[in-house]
N, C-alpha and C positions, 0 to 999 in steps of 0.2 A: 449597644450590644452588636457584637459584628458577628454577622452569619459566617459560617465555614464550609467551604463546599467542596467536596470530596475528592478527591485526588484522580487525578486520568489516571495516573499510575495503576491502578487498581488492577487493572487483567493482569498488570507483569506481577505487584507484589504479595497479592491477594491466596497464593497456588493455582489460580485457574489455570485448567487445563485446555490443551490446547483443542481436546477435541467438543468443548462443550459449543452448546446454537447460545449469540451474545444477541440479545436484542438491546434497541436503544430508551426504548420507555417514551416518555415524555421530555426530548429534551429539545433544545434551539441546534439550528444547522452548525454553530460555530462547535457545539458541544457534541454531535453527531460526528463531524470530522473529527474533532480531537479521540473521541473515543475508536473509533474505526484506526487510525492511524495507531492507538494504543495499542490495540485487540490487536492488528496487522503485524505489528512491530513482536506479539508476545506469542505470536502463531497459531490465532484465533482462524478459522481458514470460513466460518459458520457466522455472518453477520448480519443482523438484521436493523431496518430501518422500519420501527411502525409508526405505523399513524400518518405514512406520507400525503395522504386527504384529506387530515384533517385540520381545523384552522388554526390550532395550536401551534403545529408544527408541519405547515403544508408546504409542501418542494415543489417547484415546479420540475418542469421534464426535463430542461439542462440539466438541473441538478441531482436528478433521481438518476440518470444516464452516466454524470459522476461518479457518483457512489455506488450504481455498477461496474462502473470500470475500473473500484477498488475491491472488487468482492463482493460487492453486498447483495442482498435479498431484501427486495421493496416489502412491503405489507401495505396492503389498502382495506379501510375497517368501511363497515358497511353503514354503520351507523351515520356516516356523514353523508350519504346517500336517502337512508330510510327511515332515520328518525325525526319523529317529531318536535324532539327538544335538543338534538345536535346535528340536523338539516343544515347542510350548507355547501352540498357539491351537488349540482344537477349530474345523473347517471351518464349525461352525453357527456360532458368533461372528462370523467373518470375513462369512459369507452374510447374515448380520443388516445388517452395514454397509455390504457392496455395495446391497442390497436397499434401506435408507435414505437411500442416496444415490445412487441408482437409475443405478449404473455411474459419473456423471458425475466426470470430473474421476480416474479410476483408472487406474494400469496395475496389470499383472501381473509380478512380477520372478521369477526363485527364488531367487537366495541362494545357492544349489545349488554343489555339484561336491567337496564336502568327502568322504572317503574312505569314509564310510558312512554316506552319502545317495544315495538315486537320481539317476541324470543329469538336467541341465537338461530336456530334452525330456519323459522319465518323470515326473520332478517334477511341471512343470507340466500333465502331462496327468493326474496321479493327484488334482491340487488340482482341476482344472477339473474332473473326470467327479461328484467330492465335492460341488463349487457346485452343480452341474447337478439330483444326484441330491435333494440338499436343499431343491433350487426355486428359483434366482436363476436368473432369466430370459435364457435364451442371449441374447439380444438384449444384456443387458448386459454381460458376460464378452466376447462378441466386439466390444466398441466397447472393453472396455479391454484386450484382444489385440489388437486393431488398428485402429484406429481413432484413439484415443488416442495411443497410440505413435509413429503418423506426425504427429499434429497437433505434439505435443511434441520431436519432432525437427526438422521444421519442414519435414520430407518433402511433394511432391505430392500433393493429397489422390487417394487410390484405388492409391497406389505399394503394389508389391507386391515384394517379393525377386525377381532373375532367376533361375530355374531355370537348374540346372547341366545341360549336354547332355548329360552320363550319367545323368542323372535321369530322361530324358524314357523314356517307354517309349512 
């Protein structure tokens, strides 16, 4: 039985529009370029790279520095930092390569919600308090908490979430 695997072609013949956010999912760096090269070539301008920490599909910083220099938008999930069953990047590593890529070009994912991992919210705040304590400059952390996020969506710049009116105290 031969497996069939899905055509790069796909941003060109698919209708995708040019102004949708392409992330890459789970896929291998050979298939991250092909598809980035696909997206680029079909006037994707919105591309993301996640999971770049984690072991799946972990890029060192030449190459995440690559894939900036074609457009892209890193994602780094938290979960390879704070969970207990996909533990596998010490927070110094990851703060090395905020730090050398001085935020640009980053979001913040978690990954999160698996049954014995912290919740998204906790995750992500037990990674950020980690960046902070190590020295990566809040300045950078909050442009890829928000900042980034909206640019890559393709949101207002300054768009904030509406508070819910039982929130408000």
């Amino acid at each position: 039985m031969s497996r069939r695997r899905p055509s790069i072609t796909a941003p060109r013949s698919s209708g995708c529009r040019s102004d949708v956010a392409l992330a890459t999912g789970h896929l291998s760096l050979a298939e991250i370029r092909a598809l980035q090269d696909a997206a680029t070539e079909a006037g994707v301008t919105r591309f993301i790279v996640t999971h770049a920490n984690w072991s799946l599909c972990k890029l060192d910083l030449d190459v995440q520095r690559e894939l900036i220099a074609k457009g892209a938008t890193i994602e780094y999930v938290a979960c390879s930092c704070v969970s207990p069953i996909f533990w596998e990047q010490q927070p110094g590593e990851l703060a090395e390569w905020i730090i050398a890529l001085r935020g640009e070009n980053l979001v913040l994912g978690s990954d999160l919600g698996q049954f014995a991992g912290p919740p998204h919210p906790e995750g992500l705040r037990m990674l950020l308090a980690a960046l902070l304590d190590i020295g990566v400059p809040y300045e950078y952390l909050e442009k890829m908490a928000q900042q980034t996020p909206v640019e890559v969506l393709g949101l207002e710049p300054g768009w904030s979430p509406p508070i819910a009116p039982d929130a408000a105290v």
